[in-house]
N, C-alpha and C positions, 0 to 999 in steps of 0.2 A: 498647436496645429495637429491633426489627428493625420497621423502617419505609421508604413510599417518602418519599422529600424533595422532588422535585419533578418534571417533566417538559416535554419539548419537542418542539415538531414543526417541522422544518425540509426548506428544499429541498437535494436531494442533490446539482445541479450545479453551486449556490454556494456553499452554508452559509448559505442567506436562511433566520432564524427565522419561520415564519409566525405560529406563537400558542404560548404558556408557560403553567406555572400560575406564581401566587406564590408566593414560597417567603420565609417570615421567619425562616429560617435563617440566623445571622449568624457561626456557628463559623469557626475556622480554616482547618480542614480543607474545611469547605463553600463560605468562598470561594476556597480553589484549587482545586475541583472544576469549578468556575464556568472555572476560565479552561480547563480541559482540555474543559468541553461546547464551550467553542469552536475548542479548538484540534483535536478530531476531527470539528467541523464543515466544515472545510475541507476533508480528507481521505476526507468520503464516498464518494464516488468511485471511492477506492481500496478501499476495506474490501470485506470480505464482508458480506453482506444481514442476518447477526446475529453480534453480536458484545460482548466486553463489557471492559473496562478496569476492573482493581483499581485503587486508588488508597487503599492503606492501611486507613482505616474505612471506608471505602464504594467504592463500583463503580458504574459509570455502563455500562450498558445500553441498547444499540438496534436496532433493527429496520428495513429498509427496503424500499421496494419502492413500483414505480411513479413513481419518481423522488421521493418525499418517503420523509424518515427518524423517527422517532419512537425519544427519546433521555429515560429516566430517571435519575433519581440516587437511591441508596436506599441502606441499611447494608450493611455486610458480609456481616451472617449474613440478611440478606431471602432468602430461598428463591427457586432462578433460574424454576422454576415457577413462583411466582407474579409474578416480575415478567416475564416473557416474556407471560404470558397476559395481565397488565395493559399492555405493548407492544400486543397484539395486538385488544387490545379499542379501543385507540386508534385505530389504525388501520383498521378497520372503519367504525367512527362517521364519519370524520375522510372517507374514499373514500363514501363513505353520503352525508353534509351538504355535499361539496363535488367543484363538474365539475373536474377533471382541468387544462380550460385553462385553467381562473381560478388554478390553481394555479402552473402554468408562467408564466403571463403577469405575476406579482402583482412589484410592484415595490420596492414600502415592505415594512419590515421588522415584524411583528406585524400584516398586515391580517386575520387571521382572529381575531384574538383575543380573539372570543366562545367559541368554541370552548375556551375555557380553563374557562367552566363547567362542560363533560362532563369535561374534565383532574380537577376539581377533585373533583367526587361519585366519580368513580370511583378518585381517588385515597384518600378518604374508606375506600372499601369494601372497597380491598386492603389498608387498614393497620386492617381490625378483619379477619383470617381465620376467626373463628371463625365470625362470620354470612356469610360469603363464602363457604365450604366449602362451603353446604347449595345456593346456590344456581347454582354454575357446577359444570362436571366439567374436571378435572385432565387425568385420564388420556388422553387426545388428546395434550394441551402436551408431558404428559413424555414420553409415548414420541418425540414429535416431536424431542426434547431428547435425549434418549439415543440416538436413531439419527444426530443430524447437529447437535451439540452447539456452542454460540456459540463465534466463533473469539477465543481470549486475547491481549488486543493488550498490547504490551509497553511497559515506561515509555519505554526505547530508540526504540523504533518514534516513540513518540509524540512525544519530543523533537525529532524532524527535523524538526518544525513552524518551532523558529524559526531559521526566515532560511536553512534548506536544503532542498532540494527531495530529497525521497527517495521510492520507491515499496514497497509490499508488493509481493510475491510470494509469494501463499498457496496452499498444496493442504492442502485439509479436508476430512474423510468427508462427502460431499453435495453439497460446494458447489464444486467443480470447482477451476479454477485461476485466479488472477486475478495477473496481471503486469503490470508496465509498460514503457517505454525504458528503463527507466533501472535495472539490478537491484543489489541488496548485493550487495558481496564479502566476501567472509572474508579474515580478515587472513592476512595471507603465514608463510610457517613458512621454520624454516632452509636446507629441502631446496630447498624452493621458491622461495628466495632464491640458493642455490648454484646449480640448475638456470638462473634466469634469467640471472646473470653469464656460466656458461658458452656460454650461447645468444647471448650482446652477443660472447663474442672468435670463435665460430666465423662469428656473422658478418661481423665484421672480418677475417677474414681471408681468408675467401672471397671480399670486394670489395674485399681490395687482390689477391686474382690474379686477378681479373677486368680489376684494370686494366692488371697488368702483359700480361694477353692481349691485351687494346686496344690497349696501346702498341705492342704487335711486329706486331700486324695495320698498324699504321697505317706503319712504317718501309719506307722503299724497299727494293725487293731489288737485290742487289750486281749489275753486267752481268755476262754472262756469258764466260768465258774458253776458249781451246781448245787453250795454251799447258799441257796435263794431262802428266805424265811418260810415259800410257803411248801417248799417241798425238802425239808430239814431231810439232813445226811444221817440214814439208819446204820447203827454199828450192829453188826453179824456175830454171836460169839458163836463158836463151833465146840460143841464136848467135846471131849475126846471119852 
């Protein structure tokens, strides 16, 4: 059944959870979902403002902007139309009900979590589409969608969660380029392994005739002589 499962609204510069809905979801598959809403919590920062993670049966989807993120979990085949627009209905509400500094400043973890009520009805409304069709319009979302389409974060990508520090560097139709210090490499090829050997002897050997320059820069010079074959040494005798 093509359903959302649950939603969250979180700060983008910590991964501070502000408010959830419930979710009595207890599958397998939904409690490892759970650990990846955390583990791309941490990594806001780096992502692009929409973006969305497979994850087998389902795909966790989010949206960000103004330094809060707003992160669902929903089936496979849920239409990205409809869960984008239901992103974006959240976050509406969520900048609407709440000043901006109470959101930065907020310390504990779920203090907005009345807010889980509007989570809830609305989550309600996107998993009957049939009475939801008549009353919002699509056609905005999708084009939105098909001009500058959520960035596909890889299971790769997302693994470097634990216990290593890695960055995206993404270029997406829309969304510019977002880097860090720190970029992937691609792994080394044979060429590029031949190439580097060759680059370690030429400069070995370059800094041993550098030294042998040194060394003869640094050696005294011989005195000089005038005893030359072609200019032979006249002896002087003096009478007396």
């Amino acid at each position: 059944m093509s359903m959302i499962l649950s939603a969250s609204v979180i700060r983008v510069r910590d991964g501070l959870p502000l408010s959830a809905s419930t979710d009595n979801e207890q599958g397998t598959g939904v409690q490892e979902c759970r650990k990846y809403f955390k583990m791309l919590s941490r990594k806001l920062a780096q992502l692009p403002d929409r973006s969305t993670l497979k994850t087998g049966h389902y795909n966790i989807n989010f949206i960000s902007s103004l330094g809060v993120s707003y992160m669902m979990l929903c089936t496979e085949n849920y239409p990205n139309v409809l869960a984008f627009s239901f992103l974006d209905e959240l976050q509406k509400e969520f900048i609407t009900t709440y000043n901006m500094s109470k959101t930065n400043t907020a310390v504990r973890p779920y203090c907005f979590i009345e807010f889980d009520n509007f989570i809830q009805r609305t989550k309600q409304r996107y998993n009957n589409p049939r009475s939801l069709s008549t009353k919002i319009n699509l056609s905005d979302m999708q084009t939105e969608i098909k001009l500058r389409p959520p960035y596909q974060i890889s299971m790769c990508e997302l693994g470097s969660a634990n216990g290593v520090t890695s960055a995206f560097s993404i270029d997406y139709k829309g969304a510019g380029k977002i880097s860090s210090a720190h970029q992937r490499l691609e792994p080394a090829t044979l060429s590029g392994i031949v190439a580097f050997i060759l680059s370690l002897l030429c400069g070995a050997l370059n800094l041993i005739r550098g030294f042998h320059a040194i060394e003869s820069l640094l050696q005294p010079a011989p005195p000089p002589t005038y005893n030359h074959p072609q200019f032979p040494v006249r002896h002087w005798v003096i009478g007396v």
